[in-house]
N, C-alpha and C positions, 0 to 999 in steps of 0.2 A: 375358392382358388380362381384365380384371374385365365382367359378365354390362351392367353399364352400358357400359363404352367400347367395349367390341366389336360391341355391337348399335345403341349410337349413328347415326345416319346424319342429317348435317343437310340432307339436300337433302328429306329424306322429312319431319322436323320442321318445314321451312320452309313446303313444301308443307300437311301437318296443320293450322296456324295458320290459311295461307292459307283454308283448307275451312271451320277454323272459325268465322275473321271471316265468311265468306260467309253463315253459316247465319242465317237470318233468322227472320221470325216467328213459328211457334209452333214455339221454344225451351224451353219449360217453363220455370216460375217458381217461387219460394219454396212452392207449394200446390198445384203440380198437374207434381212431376215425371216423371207417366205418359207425356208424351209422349217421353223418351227409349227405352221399352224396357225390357226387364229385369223388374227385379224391383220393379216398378210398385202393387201391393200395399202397400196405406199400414199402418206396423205402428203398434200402441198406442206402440212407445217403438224407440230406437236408444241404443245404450252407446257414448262417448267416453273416450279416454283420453288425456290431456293432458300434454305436456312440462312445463307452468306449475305451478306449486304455488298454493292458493287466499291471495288475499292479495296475491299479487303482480299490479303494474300492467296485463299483457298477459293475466293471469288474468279480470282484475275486466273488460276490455273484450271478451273473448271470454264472459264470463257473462252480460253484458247483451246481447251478438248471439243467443245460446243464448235467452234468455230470449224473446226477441221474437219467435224463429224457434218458439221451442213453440207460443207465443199465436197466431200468422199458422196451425201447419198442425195444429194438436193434439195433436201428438207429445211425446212425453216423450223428454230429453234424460239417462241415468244418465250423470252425468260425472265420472270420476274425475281428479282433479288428483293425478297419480303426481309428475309433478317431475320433473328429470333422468335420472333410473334408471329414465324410461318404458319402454325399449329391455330393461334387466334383465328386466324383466318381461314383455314382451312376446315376448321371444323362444322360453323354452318354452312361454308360451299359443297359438304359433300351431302345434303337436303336440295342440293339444287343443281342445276346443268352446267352449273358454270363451274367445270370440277377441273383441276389442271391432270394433263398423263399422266405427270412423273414430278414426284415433288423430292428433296432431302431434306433431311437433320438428323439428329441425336434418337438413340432408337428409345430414350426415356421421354421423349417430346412424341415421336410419331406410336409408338405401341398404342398407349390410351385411346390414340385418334383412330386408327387402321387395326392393327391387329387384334386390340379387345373388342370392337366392333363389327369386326370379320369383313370391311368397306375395303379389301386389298385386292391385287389381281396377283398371282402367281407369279414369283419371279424366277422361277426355272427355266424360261428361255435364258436366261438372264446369264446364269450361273453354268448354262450351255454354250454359252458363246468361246469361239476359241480365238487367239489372240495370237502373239508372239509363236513360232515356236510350233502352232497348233496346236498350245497348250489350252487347255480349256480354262476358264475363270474360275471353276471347280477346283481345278487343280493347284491355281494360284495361292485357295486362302486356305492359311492353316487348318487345317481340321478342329483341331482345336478352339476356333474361333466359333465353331457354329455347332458342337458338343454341347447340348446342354445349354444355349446362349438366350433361346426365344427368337433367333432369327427364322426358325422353324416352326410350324404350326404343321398335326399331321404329315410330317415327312415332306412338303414343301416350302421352302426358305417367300417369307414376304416380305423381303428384305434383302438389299445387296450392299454390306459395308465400302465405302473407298477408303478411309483412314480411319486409325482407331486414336485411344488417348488412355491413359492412364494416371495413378496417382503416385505418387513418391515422398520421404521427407526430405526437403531442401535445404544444403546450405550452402554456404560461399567455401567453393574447396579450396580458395588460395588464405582464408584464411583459417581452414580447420581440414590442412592436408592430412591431418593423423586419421580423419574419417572415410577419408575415399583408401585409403589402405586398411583402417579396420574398423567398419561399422560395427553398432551394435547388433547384434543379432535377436537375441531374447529379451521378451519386456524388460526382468527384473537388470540384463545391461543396461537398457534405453532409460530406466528409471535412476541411475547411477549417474549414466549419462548426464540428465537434467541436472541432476543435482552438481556433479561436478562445474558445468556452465555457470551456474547461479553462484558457486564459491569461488570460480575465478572473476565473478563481477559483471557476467553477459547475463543476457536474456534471455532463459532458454528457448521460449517457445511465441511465435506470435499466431494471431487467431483473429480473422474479421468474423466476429460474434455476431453478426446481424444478419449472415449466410446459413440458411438452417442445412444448405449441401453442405458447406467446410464443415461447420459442426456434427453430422453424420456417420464422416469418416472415422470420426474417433469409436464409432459403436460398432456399425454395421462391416465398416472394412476388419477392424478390430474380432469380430465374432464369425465372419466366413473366411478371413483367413487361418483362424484357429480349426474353424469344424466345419468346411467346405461349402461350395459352391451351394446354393439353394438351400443350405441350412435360414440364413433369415429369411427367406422368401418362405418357407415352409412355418416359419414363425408366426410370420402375419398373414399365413393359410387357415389359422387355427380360430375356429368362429366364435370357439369362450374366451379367447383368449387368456384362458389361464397358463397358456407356455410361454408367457411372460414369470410365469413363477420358477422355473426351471433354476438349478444350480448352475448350468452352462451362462443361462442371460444374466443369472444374478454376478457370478462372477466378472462376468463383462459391465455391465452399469458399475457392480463394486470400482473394475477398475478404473471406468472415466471418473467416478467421485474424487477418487487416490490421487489422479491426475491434477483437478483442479487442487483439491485442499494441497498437492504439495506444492502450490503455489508457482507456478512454474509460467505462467501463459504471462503473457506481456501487458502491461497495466492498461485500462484502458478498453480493452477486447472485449468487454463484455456491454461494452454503450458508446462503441465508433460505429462508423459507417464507411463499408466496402466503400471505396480499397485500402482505408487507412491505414491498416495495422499490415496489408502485406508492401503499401510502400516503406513502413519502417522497417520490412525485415531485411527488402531490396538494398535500403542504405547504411544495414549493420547493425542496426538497434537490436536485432534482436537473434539468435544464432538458426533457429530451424524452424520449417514451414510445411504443415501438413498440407500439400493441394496438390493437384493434375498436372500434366505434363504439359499443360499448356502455360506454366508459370513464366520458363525463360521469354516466349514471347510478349508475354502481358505485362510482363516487369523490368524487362530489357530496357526499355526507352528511358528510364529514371532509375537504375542500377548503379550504386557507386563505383568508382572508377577501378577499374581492374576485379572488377566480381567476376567469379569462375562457378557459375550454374552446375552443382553436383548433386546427387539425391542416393540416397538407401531405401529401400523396402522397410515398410511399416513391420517393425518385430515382433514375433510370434513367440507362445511359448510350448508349443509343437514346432519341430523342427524336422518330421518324416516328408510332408508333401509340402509341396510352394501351389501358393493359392496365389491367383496375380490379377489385382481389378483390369480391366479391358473394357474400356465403355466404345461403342461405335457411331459412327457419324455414317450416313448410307442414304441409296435411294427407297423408293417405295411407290409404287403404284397403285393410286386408288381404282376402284373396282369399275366406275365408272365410266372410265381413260375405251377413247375408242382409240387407240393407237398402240396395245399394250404390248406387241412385239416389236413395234417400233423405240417405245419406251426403253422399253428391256434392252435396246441394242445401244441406243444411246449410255444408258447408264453401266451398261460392258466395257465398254469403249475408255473411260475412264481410268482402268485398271491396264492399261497399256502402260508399260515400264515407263514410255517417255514422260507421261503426265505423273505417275504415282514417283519416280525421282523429282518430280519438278514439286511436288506435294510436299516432300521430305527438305530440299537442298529451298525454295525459293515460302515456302509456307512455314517451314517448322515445324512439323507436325508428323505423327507417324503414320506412314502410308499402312492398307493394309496386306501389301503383298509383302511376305518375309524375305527376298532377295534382292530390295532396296537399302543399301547405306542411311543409315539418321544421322543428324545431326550429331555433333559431340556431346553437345548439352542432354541430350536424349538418349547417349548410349549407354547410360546405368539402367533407366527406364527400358529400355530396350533386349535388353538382355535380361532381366527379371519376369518380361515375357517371356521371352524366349524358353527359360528353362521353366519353366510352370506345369506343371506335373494338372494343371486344370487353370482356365480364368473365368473367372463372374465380371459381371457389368456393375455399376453403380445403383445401388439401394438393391441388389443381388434378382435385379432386374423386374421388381416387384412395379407392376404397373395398373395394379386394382385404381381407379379414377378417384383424387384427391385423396389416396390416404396418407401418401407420404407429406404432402403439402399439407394438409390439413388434420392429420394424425400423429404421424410419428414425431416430425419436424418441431413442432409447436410445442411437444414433451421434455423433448430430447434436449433440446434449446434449452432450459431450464434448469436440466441437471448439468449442460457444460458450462452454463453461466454460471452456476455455482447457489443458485434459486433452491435446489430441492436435491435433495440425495437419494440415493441407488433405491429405499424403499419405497419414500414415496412415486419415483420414475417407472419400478414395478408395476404396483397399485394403480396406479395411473393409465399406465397403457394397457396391463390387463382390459379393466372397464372401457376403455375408449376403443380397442378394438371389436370388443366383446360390441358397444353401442354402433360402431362401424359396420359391421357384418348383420347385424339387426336391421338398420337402415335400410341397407342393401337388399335385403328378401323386400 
């Protein structure tokens, strides 16, 4: 089991929260984070390195939070906007001195790198800082969000989300208003569903097949929303990997088979190249679209004229608890960082209501403090958080090093392209976890 799930403990997490709502007045502030401890020593400057590339929306609102935070404590802010491939780079900078304070991304980019490596520094000043209100940052994020998340290690969070994201199915509600009033709820509607589409002449489903993440969601969101949070991660905890034999997995592979043989996915999906098949769904080709909430903004700019961005929750066929993906985007501090409470204060600073509305209204995207307004397009996704009875993160936050890129992915990919069925997918991943976990000793 990966240095996150094993060390997880949410009674210890629950409790940490609890300690840190408690903490009360002098919490340190944007100017004077000495009262944490540490390494309290104010320096001329602290180095960032950025997931965001300069230019982009969630770039441009984290520059003006940087900006204000220099002018408030005198610090110089060197911030590199790396972009995606922050993690390329950062990985052998932390063998050497040239390591940044405070870095972000996606906490399925930075875990591998920080948290399974234990290269983090404590971000509990972090989650002590009080903001607005004298509300603590503690107190800002849902509980919920850090239950069970892997933002915790041992009852200390190495990680501070600012916005999160999620998945939903898409379609154009000005042309299928009958579904923002009554979605499918249970697969066996969603499978009716399809079919009805295809018999009025649409396209039910489109799919960039060359994404082993899109292709994913049909299993892994599919199997922890039915049987909770950590159930697949505890799947590919299993070192024989024979609970790939299970009736629970087998019923879930049976149903991506069902999926593809009813022929339903959009011609072509299975040998285009992202972003093809989600620009045909953008201009009607095709009616619905399993992806993240980051859709309206990545398909906005070549959207047919009058499209109304609407989404349902991927349907279940338990209907007692709502299971709802929540993947986060946050900072982290390598362990190296001689500046780590100054870090910490920086990336607090962040979750000030005026930057997390400007995250929401001027980015698109969902902040992660719950007393921010979303966008329209974002308020079905929004609210399918909101009442979630628990949320998992994406690949149910399994972040053991290459097995999803180089395990699951590469299997998985085959039975939604329509290559191999639910038995041999089984037999398959049994033995390739089973040789995964082998490697690994």
């Amino acid at each position: 089991m990966s240095t996150v799930a094993r060390k997880l403990a949410p009674t210890l997490m629950v409790a940490a929260l609890v300690a840190l709502s408690a903490c009360g007045g002098d919490t340190g502030n944007a100017t004077d984070p000495g009262g944490q401890g540490g390494d309290s020593a104010k320096p001329e400057s602290i180095s960032y390195w950025s997931h965001w590339k300069e230019g982009e929306n969630q770039q441009k609102v984290l520059a003006e939070a940087i900006a204000a935070w220099e002018e408030e404590t005198g610090i110089t802010v060197e911030a590199q906007w790396q972009g995606r491939t922050i993690t390329q780079k950062l990985t052998p900078a932390l063998n050497t001195n040239n390591v940044p304070d405070l870095v972000d991304s996606s906490f399925a980019r930075l875990a591998p790198v920080l948290a399974e490596t234990g290269q983090y520094a404590s971000m509990q000043p972090a989650f002590e800082k009080t903001l607005e209100d004298d509300t603590s940052v503690a107190d800002l994020i849902p509980k919920k969000y850090i239950e069970g998340s892997g933002l915790q290690i041992d009852g200390e969070p190495w990680m501070l989300p600012y916005t999160i994201s999620s998945e939903a199915i898409w379609f154009n509600g000005a042309q299928h208003p009958e579904l923002k009033e009554s979605p499918p709820k249970t697969w066996d509607e969603f499978t009716a569903l399809l079919d009805d589409l295809k018999a009025a002449g649409e396209v039910p489903l489109a799919l960039d097949g060359d994404i082993g993440g899109y292709n994913a969601m049909w299993f892994v969101s599919g199997y922890v929303r039915e049987h909770g949070p950590g159930s697949f991660a505890e799947l590919v905890a299993d070192e024989s990997g024979e609970s790939w034999k299970s009736d629970e997995v087998r019923a879930m592979a049976e149903r991506v088979e069902a999926l593809v043989q009813q022929d339903v996915f959009i011609d072509g999906y299975n040998a285009s190249k992202f972003p093809a098949q989600q620009q045909e769904w953008a201009t009607n080709k095709a009616a619905l679209l399993l992806n993240g909430s980051w859709i309206p903004t990545e398909t906005g700019t070549y959207a047919a004229e009058g499209f109304e961005f609407a989404s349902f929750p991927m349907p279940t066929e338990q209907q007692d608890k709502v299971y709802t993906r929540t993947d986060f985007i946050g900072f982290a501090i390598p362990s190296k960082s001689d500046a780590v409470d100054w870090a910490a204060d920086l990336a607090a600073f962040t979750l000030q209501k005026e930057y997390q509305e400007k995250f929401a209204s001027e980015a698109k995207v969902l902040p992660v403090r719950d007393d921010i307004e979303v966008s329209p397009e974002l308020a079905g996704v929004m609210s399918e958080i909101e009442k979630a009875d628990a949320v998992y993160q994406q690949n149910d936050a399994v972040s053991h090093p290459g097995y999803i890129e180089k395990v699951f992915w590469p299997i998985h990919n085959e039975l939604v392209l329509g290559n191999i069925g639910a038995d041999e997918f089984i037999n398959r991943m049994a033995e390739a976890q089973a040789q995964y976990w082998q490697d690994q000793s």
